[in-house]
N, C-alpha and C positions, 0 to 999 in steps of 0.2 A: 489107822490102827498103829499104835504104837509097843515095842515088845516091852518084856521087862525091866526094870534097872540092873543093872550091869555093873559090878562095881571093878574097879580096875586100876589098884596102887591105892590112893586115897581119896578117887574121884568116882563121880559114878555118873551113869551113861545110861543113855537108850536109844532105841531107834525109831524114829516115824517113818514106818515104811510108806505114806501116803507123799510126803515129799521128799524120802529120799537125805533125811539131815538128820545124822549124828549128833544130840542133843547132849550136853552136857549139863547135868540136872543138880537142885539139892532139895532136900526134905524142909521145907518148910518151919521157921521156928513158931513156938507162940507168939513172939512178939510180931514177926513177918504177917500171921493170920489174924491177930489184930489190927497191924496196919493197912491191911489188905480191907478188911468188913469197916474198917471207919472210913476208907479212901471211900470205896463202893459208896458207902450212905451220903457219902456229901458229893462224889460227882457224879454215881449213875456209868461208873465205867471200875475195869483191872489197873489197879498197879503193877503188882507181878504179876498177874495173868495164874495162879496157885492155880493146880488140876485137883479135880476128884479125889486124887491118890495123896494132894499133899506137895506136891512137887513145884517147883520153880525151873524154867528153863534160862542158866547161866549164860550159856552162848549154844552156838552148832554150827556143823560143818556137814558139804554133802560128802555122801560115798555111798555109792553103788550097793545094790540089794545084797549081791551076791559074796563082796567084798563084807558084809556085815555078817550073814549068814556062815561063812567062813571061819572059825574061831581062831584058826592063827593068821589071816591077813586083818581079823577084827583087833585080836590083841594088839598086833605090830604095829596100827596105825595106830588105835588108842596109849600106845605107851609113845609114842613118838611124839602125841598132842600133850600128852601129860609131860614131857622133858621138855614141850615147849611152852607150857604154861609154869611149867618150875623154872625153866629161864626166865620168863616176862616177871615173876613175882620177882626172885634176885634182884634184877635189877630195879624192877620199884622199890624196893627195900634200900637198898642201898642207895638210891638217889635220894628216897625219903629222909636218910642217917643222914646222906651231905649236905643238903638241902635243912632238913630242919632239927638233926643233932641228937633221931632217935631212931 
């Protein structure tokens, strides 16, 4: 079972309470849902695995049930992943400018 999405700064989140991992999600574009039904028809398997609702699972992280259900130890840890994925972009961006001058 997984809750609902969660949005939180500019990211948006859910939780699968069956494993226990902090899913960091997106909405599925058009163009994603046709890459997905041409992958299917030629290999018989997911590309991004798109659920029912639309959604793509970007990455995840565990934490604890009670720790999600909680909404200010849920906020606190999901803004601390989002400062640390605003970190990781930084710096790919700017390696990407030095590297290839954009």
């Amino acid at each position: 079972m997984k809750s609902k999405p969660y949005k939180l700064g500019k990211r948006t989140f859910r939780y699968d309470y069956d494993s226990c991992i902090v899913e960091l999600i997106s909405k599925a574009s058009d163009e994603d849902l046709q890459m997905e039904a041409d992958w299917k028809a030629k290999h018989k398997s997911s590309l991004f695995n798109i659920d029912d609702m639309g959604y793509m699972v970007l990455n995840g992280v565990g934490l604890r049930k009670e720790n999600w259900d909680n909404k200010g130890i849920r906020d606190e840890y999901l803004s601390e992943w989002n400062s640390e994925l605003d970190e990781e972009a930084a710096y790919l961006r700017a390696e990407a400018k030095a590297e290839f001058g954009f």
